[in-house]
C-alpha positions in Angstrom: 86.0 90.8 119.4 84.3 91.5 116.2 80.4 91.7 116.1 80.0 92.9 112.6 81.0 91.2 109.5 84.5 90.7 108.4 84.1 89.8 104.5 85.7 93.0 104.0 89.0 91.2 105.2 88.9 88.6 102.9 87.8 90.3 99.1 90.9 89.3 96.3 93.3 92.3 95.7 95.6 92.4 93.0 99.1 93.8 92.7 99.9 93.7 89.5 100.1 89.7 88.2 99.8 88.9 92.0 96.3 87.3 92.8 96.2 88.1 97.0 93.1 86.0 98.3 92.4 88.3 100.8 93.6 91.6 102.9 95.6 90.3 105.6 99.2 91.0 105.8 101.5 89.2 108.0 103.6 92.4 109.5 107.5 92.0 109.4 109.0 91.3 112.7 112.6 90.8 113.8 112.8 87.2 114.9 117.0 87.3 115.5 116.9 83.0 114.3 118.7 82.4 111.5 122.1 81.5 112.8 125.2 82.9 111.0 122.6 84.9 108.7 121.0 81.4 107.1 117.3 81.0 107.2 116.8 76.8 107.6 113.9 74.2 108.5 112.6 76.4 111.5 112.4 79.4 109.4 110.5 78.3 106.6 108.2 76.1 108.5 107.2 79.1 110.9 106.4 81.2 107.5 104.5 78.3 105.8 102.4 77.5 109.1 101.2 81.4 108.1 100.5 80.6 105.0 98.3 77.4 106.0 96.7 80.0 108.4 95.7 81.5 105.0 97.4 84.8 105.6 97.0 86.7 102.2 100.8 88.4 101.6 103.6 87.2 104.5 106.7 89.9 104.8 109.4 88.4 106.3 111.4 89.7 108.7 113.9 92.2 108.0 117.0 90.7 105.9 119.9 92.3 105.3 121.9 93.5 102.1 125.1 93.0 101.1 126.6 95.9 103.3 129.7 95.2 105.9 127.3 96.2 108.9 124.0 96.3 107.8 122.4 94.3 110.2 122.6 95.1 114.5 121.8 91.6 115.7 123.8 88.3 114.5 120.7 86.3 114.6 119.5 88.6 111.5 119.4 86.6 108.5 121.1 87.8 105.4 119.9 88.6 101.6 123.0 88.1 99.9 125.2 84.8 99.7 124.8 81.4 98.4 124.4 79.5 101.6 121.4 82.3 102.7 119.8 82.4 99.4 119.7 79.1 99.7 117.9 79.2 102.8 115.2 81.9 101.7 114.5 79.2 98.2 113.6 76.8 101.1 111.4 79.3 102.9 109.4 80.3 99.9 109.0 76.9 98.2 107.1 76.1 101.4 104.9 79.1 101.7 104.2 78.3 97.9 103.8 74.9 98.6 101.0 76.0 101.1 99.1 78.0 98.9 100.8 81.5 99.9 101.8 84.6 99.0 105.3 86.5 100.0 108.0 88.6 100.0 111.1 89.4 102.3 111.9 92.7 103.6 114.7 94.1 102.4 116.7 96.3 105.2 120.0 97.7 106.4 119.7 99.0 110.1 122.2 102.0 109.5 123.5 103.4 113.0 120.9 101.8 115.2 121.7 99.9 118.4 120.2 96.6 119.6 121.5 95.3 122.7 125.2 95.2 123.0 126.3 92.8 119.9 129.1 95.4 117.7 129.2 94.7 114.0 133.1 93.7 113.1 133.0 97.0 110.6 131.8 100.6 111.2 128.2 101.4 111.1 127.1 103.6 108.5 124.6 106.4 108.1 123.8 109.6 106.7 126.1 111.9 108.3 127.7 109.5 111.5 124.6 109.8 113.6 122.2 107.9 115.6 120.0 110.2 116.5 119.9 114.5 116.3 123.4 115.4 118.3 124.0 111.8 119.3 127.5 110.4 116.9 127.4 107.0 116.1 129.8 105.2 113.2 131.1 107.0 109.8 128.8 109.0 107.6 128.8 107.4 104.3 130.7 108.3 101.2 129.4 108.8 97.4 131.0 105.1 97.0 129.1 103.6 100.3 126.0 105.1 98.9 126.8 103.6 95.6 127.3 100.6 96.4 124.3 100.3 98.9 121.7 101.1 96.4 123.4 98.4 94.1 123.2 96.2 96.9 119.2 96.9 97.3 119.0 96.4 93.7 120.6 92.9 93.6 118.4 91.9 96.6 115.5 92.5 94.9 116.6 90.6 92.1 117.5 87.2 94.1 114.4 87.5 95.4 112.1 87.7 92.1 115.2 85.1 90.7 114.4 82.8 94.4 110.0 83.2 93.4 109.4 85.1 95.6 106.0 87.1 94.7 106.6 90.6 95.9 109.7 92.4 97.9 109.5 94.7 100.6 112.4 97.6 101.1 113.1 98.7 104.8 112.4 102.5 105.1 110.8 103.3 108.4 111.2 103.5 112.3 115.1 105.2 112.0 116.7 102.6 110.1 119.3 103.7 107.1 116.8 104.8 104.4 114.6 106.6 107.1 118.2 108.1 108.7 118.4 109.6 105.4 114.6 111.7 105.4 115.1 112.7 108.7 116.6 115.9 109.5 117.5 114.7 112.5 120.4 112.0 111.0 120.9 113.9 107.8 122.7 117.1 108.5 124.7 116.4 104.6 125.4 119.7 102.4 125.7 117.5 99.2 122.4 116.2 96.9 121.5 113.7 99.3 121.0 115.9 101.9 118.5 119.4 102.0 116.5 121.4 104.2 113.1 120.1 102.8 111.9 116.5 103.1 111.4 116.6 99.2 115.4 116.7 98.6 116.1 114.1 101.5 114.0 111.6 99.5 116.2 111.5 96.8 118.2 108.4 98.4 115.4 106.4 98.8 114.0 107.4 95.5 117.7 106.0 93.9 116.9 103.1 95.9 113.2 102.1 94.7 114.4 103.1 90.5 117.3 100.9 91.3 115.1 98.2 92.2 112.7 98.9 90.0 115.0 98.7 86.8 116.6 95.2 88.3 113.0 93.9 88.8 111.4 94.9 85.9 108.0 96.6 85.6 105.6 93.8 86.7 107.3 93.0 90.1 105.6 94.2 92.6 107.3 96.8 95.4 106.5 97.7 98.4 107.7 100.6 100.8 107.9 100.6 104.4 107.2 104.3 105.7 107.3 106.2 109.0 106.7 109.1 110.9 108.0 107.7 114.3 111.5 106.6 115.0 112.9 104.1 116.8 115.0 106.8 118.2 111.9 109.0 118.7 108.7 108.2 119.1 107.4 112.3 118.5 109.2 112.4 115.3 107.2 113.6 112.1 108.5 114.0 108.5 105.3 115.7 107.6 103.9 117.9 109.3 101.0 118.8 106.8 99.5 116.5 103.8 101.5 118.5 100.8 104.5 118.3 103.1 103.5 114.7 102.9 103.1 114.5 99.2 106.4 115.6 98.5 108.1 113.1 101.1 106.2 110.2 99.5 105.1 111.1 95.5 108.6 110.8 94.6 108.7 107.4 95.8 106.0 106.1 93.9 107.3 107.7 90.7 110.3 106.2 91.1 108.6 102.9 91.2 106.7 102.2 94.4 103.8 100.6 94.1 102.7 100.2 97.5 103.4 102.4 100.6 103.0 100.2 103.7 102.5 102.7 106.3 103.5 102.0 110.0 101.8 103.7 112.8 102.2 102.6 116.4 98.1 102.3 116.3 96.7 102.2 113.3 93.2 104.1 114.9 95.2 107.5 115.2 94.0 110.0 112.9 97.6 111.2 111.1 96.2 115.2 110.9 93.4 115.2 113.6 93.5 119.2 113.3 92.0 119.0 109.2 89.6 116.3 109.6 89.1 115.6 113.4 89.4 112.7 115.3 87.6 110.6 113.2 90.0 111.5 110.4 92.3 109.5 108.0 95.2 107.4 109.7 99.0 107.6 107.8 98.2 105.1 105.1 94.4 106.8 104.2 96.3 110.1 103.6 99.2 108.5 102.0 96.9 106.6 99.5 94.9 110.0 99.1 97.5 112.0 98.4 99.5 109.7 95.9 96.9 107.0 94.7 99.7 104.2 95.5 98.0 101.4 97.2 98.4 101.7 100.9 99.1 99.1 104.0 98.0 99.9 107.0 99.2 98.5 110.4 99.7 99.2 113.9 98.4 96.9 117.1 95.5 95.2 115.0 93.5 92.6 117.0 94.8 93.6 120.4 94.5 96.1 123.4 98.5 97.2 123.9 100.6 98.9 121.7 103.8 96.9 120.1 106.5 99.3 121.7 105.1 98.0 125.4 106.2 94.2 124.5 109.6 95.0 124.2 109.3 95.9 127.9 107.6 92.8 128.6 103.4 93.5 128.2 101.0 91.5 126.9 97.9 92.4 125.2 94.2 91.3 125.3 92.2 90.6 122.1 90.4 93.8 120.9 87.7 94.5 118.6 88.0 94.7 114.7 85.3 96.9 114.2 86.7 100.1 113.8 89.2 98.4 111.7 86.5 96.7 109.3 84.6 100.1 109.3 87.9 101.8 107.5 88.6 99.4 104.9 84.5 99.0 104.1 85.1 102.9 103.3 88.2 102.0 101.2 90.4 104.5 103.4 93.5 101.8 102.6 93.5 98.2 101.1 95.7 95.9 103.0 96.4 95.5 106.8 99.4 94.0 108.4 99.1 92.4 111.4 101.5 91.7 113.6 102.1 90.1 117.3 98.3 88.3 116.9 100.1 86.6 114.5 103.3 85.7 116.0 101.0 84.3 118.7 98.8 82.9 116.5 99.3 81.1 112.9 95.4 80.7 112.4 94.5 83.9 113.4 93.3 85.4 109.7 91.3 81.6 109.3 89.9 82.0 113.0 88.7 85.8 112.2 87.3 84.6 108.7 85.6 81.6 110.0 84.4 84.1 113.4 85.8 81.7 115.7 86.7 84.8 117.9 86.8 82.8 120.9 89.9 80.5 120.0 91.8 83.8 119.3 95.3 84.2 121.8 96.3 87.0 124.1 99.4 88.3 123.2 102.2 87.7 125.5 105.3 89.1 125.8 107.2 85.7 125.5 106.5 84.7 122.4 109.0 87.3 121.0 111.4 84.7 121.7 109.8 81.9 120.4 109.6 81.2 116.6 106.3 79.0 117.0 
């Protein structure tokens, strides 16, 4: 594990009025447990055992807005309605209760597929696609896009009106808002469409001002970003830093304030060919090129990357040290941390306390487990 010190980790950032007590972010993952789209007892007790585990900001999983097939899985809770709502006040009066910080994720899952389960309305997306030359669903009108950036914009409202302390908006790994930067899912003609990755922000954009204006200007926001997609793993927006600039700048003017940026592994330099191997990852560029407060994530703690455990992996604790070495140099501020975890509740007091050998092997099971 770690043999150098982790105090880095654990230094106060704040985000806006929000007092963080330390670094670690607890990643969003897709847990599939709130049955007919209610969070209950089970939810909010795995989220408070985080916050026990002194985890600094928990993002929930993904949770839908108030779309007709927004979400791909039924087990998917919901952002929207009085009986899920009610659910989520339960959730974050006990992470509050436990001395913690957090925010849900705020998502709609576009055209994507996830097992065989079929929404009981057509799936929506940029222009009817899944994928570049694969048709999947109805591409959305000027009303559907209306009325999904409304529908972002109440979220984020329940959730500030709910307590919670920050909200996260869904815009990465091929999902709706990522459909529409990528040229590969948005093939439109009209102003949410272009040839440059510039114009295809301008739906996103819509979505953070939307937010930002139901919010207020004290709430914190948080953006979820991507160069890989669910659909491929290859895929890159930006191919060069001003290429990412104008992807990304817009976002924070709109009213981003921090650009959580998801890498596969979080060690992999995001333009090895300027500044070698050695070089900044996606959230050190981002944060250089924008000055928006960056996450950083992408297999922390452990030896496998997160696509293998949907095939059934598991990973062996790895060393933080190259980790602890980029946030001493400031490359981002916050790192999310995922399947270590979802294994593991006390991992961030384990790692603070250098109890490194009580820290759990990932294994593949425990994506079925809420624990």
């Amino acid at each position: 594990m770690s043999h150098i010190s982790t105090d880095v980790l654990f230094r106060p950032l704040k985000l806006k009025g929000v007092e963080l007590k330390n670094r670690i972010v607890m990643a969003p993952m897709t847990r599939s447990k709130a049955p007919g789209g209610v969070p209950g007892a089970l939810n909010a007790a795995y989220y408070r055992r985080r916050a026990e585990g002194d985890v600094g900001l928990i993002l929930s999983e993904g949770t839908v807005v108030d779309r007709p097939a927004s979400r791909n899985e039924p087990g998917i809770p919901f952002f929207h309605g009085g009986a899920a709502l009610a659910g989520w006040k339960q959730v974050i009066d006990a992470v509050h209760e436990a001395g913690g910080r957090m925010g849900p994720q705020l998502w709609h899952t576009g055209s994507t597929i996830s097992g065989t389960w079929v929404p009981d309305a057509p799936v929506e997306s940029p222009s009817g696609l899944l994928a570049p030359d694969q048709p999947r669903g109805v591409a959305m009108s000027e009303e559907d896009i209306a009325d999904t950036v409304a529908a972002f914009a109440r979220a984020a409202a329940d959730a500030r009106r709910l307590g919670f302390d920050v909200a996260e908006i869904h815009g990465a790994h091929g999902y709706l808002i990522d459909q529409f930067f990528w040229p590969g899912t948005n093939q439109r003609q009209d102003r949410w469409g272009g040839a440059t990755i510039k114009e295809r922000s301008r739906f996103a954009a819509e979505v953070v001002a939307a937010i930002r204006a139901a919010v207020g200007p004290d709430f914190p926001l948080i953006l979820r970003v991507s160069q890989w997609k669910q659909q491929d793993f290859a895929a890159r927006l930006a191919t060069t830093p001003q290429e990412m600039a104008d992807w990304l700048q817009p976002l924070v003017d709109a009213g981003a304030d921090v650009l959580h940026c998801s890498q596969r592994r979080f060690w992999v330099p995001e333009f090895p060919e300027l500044d070698g191997e050695a070089g900044l990852n996606f959230a050190g560029w981002a944060k250089k090129l924008t000055g928006a407060t960056t996450i950083s994530v992408g297999s922390v703690g452990l030896s496998g990357e997160f696509i293998a455990a949907f095939s059934g992996e598991s990973s062996q604790v790895a060393s933080l040290d190259g980790l602890i070495q980029r946030m001493e140099r400031e490359e981002f501020d916050l790192i999310a941390v995922g399947r270590a975890l979802l294994v593991d509740a006390q991992w961030a007091a384990k790692v603070q306390a250098n109890d490194t050998a009580s820290l759990k092997a990932f294994h593949a099971s425990a994506l079925g487990e809420l624990a």
